[in-house]
ChimeraX commands (.cxc) that place a marker at each C-alpha (Angstrom):
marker #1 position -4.55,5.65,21.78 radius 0.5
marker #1 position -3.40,2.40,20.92 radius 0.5
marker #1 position 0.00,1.23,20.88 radius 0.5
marker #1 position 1.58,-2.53,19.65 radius 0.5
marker #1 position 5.01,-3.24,20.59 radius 0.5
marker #1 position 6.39,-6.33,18.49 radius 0.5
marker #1 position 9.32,-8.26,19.26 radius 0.5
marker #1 position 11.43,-11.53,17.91 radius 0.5
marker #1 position 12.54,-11.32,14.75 radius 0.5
marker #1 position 15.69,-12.07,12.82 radius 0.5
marker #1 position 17.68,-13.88,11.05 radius 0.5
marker #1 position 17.61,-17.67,10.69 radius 0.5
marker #1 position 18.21,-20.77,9.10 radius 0.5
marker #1 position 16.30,-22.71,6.66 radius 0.5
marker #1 position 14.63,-25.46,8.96 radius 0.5
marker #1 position 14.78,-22.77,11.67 radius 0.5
marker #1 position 12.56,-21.55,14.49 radius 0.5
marker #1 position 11.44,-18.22,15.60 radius 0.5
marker #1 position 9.05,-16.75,17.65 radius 0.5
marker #1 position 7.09,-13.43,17.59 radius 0.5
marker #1 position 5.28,-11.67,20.16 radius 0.5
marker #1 position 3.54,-8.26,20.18 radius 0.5
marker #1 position 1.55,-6.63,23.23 radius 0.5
marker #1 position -1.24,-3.90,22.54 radius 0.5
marker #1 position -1.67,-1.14,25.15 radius 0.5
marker #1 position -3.64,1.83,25.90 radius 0.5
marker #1 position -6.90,2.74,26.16 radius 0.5
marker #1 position -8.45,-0.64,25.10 radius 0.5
marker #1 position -11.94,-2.10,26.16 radius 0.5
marker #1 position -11.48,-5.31,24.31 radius 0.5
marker #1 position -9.35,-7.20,21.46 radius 0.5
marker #1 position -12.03,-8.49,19.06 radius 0.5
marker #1 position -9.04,-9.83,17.02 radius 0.5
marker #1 position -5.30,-9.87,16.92 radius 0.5
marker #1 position -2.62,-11.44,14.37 radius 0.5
marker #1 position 0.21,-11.21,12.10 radius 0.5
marker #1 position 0.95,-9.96,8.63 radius 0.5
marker #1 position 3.81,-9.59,6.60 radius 0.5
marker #1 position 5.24,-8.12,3.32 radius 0.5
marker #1 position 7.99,-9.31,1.40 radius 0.5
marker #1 position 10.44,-6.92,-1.05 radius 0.5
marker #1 position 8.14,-5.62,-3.90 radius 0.5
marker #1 position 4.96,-7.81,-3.03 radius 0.5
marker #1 position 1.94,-6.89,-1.23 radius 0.5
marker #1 position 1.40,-7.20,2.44 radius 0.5
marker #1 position -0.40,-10.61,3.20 radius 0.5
marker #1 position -1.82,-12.38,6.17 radius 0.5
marker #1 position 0.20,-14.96,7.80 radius 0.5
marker #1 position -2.85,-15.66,10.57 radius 0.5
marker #1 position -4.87,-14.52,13.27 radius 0.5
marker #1 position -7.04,-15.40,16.32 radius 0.5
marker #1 position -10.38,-14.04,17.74 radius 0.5
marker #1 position -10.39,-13.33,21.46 radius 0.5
marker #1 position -12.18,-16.65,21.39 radius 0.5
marker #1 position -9.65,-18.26,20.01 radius 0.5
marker #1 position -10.84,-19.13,16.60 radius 0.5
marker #1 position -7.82,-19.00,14.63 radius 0.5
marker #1 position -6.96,-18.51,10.82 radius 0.5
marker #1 position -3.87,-19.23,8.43 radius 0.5
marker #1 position -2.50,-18.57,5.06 radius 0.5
marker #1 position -1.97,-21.95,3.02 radius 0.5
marker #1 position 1.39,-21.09,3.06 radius 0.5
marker #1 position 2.11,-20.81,6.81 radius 0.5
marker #1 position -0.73,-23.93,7.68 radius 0.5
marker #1 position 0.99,-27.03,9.64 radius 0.5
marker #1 position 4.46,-24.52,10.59 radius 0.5
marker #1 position 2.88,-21.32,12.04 radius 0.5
marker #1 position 1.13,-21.34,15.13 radius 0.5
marker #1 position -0.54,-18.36,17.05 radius 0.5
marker #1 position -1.84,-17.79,19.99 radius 0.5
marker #1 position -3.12,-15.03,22.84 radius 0.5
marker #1 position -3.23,-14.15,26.20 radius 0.5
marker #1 position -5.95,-11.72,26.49 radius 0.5
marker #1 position -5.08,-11.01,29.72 radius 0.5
marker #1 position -1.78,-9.54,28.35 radius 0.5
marker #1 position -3.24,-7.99,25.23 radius 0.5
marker #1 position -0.64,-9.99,24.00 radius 0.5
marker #1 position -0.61,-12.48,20.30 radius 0.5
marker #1 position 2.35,-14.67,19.76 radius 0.5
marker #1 position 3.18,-16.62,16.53 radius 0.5
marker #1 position 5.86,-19.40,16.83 radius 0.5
marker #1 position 7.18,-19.93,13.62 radius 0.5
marker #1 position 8.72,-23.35,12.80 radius 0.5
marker #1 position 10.30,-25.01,9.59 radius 0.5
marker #1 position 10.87,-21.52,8.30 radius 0.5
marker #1 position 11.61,-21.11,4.66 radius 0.5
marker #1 position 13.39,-18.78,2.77 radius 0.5
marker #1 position 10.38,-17.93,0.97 radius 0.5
marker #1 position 8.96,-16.83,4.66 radius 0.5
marker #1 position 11.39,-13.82,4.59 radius 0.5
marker #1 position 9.70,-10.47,5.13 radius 0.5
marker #1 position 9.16,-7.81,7.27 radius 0.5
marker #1 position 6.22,-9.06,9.74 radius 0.5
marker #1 position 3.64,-6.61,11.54 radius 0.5
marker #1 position 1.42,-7.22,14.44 radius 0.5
marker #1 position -2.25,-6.06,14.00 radius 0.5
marker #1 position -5.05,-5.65,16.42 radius 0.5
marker #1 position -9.06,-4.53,15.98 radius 0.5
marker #1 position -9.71,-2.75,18.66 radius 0.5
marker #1 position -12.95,-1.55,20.49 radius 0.5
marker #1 position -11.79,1.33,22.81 radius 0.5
marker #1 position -12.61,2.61,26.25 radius 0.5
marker #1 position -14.27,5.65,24.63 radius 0.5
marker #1 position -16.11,4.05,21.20 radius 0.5
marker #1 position -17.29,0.36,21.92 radius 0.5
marker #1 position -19.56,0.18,18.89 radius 0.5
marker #1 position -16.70,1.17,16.84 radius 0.5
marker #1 position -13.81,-0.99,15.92 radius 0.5
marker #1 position -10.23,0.48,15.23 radius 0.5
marker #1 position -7.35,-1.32,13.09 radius 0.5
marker #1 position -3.84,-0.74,14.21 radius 0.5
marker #1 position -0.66,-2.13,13.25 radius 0.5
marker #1 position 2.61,-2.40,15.06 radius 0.5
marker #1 position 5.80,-0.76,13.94 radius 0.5
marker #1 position 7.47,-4.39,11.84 radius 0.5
marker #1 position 9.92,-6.94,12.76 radius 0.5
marker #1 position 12.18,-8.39,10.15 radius 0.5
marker #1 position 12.86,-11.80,9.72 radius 0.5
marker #1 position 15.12,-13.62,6.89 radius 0.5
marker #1 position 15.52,-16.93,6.33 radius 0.5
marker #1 position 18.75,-17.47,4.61 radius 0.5
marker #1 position 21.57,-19.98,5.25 radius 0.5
marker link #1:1,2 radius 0.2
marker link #1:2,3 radius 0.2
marker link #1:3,4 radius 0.2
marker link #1:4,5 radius 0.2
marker link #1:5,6 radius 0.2
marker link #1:6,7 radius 0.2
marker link #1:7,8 radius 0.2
marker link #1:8,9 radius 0.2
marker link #1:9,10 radius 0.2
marker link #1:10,11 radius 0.2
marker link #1:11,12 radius 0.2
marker link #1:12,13 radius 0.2
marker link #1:13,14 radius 0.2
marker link #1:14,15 radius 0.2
marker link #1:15,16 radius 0.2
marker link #1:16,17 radius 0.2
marker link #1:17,18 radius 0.2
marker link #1:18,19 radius 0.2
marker link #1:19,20 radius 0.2
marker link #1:20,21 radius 0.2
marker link #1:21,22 radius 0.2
marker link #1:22,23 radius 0.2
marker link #1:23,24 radius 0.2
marker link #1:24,25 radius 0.2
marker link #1:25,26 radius 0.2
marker link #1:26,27 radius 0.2
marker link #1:27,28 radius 0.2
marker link #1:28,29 radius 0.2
marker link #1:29,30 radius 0.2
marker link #1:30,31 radius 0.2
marker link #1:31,32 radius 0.2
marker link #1:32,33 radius 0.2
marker link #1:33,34 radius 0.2
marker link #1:34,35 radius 0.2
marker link #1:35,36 radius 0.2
marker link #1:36,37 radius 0.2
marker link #1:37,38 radius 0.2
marker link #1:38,39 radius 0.2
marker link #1:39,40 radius 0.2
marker link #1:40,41 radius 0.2
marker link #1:41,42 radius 0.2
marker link #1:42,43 radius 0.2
marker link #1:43,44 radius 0.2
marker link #1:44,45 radius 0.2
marker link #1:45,46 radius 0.2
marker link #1:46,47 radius 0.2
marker link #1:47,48 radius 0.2
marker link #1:48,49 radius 0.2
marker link #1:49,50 radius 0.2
marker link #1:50,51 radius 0.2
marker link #1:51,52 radius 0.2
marker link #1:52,53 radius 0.2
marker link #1:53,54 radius 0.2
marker link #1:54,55 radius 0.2
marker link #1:55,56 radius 0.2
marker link #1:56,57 radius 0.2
marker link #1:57,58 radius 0.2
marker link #1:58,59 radius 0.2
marker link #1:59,60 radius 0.2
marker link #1:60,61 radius 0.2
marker link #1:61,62 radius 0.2
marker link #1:62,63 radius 0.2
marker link #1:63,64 radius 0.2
marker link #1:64,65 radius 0.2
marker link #1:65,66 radius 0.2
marker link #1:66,67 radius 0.2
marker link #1:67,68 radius 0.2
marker link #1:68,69 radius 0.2
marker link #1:69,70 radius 0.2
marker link #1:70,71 radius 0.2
marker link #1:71,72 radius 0.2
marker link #1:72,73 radius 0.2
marker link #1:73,74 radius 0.2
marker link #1:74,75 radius 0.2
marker link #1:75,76 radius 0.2
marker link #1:76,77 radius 0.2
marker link #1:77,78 radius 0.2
marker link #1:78,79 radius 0.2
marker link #1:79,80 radius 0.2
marker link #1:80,81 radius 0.2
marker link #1:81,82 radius 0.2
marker link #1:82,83 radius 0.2
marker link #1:83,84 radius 0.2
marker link #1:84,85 radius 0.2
marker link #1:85,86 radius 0.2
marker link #1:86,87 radius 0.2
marker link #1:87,88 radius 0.2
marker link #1:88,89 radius 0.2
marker link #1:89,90 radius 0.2
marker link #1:90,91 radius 0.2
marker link #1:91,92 radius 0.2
marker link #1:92,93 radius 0.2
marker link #1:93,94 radius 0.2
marker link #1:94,95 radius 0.2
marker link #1:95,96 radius 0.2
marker link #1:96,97 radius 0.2
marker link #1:97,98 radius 0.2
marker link #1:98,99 radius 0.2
marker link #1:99,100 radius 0.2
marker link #1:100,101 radius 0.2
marker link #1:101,102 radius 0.2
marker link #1:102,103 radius 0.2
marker link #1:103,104 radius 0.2
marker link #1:104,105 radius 0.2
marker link #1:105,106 radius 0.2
marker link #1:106,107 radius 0.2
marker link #1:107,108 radius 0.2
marker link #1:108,109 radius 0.2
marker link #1:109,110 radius 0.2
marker link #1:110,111 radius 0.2
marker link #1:111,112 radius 0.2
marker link #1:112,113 radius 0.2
marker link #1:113,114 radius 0.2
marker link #1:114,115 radius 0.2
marker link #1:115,116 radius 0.2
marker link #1:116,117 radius 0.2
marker link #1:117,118 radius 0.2
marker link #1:118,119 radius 0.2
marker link #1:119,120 radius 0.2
marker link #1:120,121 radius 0.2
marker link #1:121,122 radius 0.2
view
C-alpha cells in the first residue's frame, strides 16, 4: 500500500558529504513522521533522526551538529544531508515513514524502505 524509494548512498571519504533522499507513495492520507535509520555489520539497527510533518526534528548524539533532515510534505519526500561523515557512520541506512492511510486514519502504519549503503573509508 505503501511504498519508499531511497536513494544517495555510497561510498565516501572521511570528511565527506552525502546526501539521502527517500519518497513514500501510495495510498497515503498523511505522514505523521518520516526519518532515517541505519544498521551497521553485527550491531543493531539505530536511529540516525527524524522529523514530524511539523517539522519537529530529532537526532542521535552521534549524528547531532553533522546530520541534517528535512521534508517536503508535498513530495512525501525526507532528505538527510550528511556532512563530516566518519568512518564510524558506515552502514546500511533505511528510510522509514508512519503512515495514516487513505483507508485507516485512526490507525498508523510503520514502513521502511528497501536500504542504501554508505561507507566511509579512505
Amino acid at each position: 500500500q505503501v511504498q519508499l524509494v531511497g536513494s544517495g548512498g555510497g561510498l565516501v571519504q572521511p570528511g565527506g558529504s552525502l546526501r539521502l533522499s527517500c519518497a513514500a507513495s501510495g495510498s497515503i492520507l498523511r505522514i505523521d513522521s518520516m526519518g532515517w535509520y541505519r544498521q551497521a555489520p553485527g550491531k543493531e539497527r539505530e536511529l540516525v533522526a527524524a522529523i514530524t510533518s511539523g517539522g519537529s526534528t530529532n537526532y542521535a548524539d552521534s549524528t547531532k551538529g553533522r546530520f541534517t533532515i528535512s521534508r517536503d510534505n508535498a513530495k512525501n519526500t525526507v532528505y538527510l544531508q550528511m556532512n563530516s561523515l566518519k568512518p564510524e557512520d558506515t552502514a546500511v541506512y533505511y528510510c522509514n515513514a508512519k503512515v495514516r492511510l487513505v483507508t485507516s486514519i485512526l490507525t498508523v502504519y510503520t514502513y521502511w524502505g528497501q536500504g542504501t549503503q554508505v561507507t566511509v573509508s579512505s
